[in-house]
N, C-alpha and C positions, 0 to 999 in steps of 0.2 A: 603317452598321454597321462596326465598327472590326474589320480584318483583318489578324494578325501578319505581319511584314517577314519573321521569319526564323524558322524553326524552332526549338525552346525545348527542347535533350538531355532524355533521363531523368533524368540526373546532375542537371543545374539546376533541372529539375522538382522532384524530390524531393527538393533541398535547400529550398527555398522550404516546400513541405508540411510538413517533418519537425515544423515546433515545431507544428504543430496539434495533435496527436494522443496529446501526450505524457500519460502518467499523473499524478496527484498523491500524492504518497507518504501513505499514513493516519498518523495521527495515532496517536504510541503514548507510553505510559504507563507510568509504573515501579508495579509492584506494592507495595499497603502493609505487607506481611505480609514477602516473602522478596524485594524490591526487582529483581525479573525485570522484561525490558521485554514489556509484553502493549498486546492493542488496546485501548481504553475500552469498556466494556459488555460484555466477553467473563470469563470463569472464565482464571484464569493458570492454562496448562499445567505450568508447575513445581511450583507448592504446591498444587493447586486448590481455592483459594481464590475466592469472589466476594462483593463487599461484607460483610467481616466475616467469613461462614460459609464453611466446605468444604461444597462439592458436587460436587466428584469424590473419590472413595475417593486415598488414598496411592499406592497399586499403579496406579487407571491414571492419575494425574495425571503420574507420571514415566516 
């Protein structure tokens, strides 16, 4: 059974760990309608707009 020589800081620990865990940034989209960056598959919060039609009202889309 393979036994560490020397003690392994937190420091160096958790420099090792850090790239696991990182997030991937989503994938975003420029709107066809008023060119805002939105997620794919979502209503753009500025115009509310999705595929073609409004479906949020004016008032709460801004």
């Amino acid at each position: 059974m393979a036994v560490p020589k020397c003690k392994v800081s937190k420091a160096r620990r958790d420099k090792r760990r850090s790239s696991h865990w990182k997030l991937s940034i989503p994938g975003v989209v420029a709107c066809p309608k008023c060119g805002e960056a939105r997620l794919p598959h979502r209503a753009c919060k500025n115009c509310g707009t999705y595929n073609g039609r409004e479906v949020l009202p004016a008032a709460e889309a801004k």
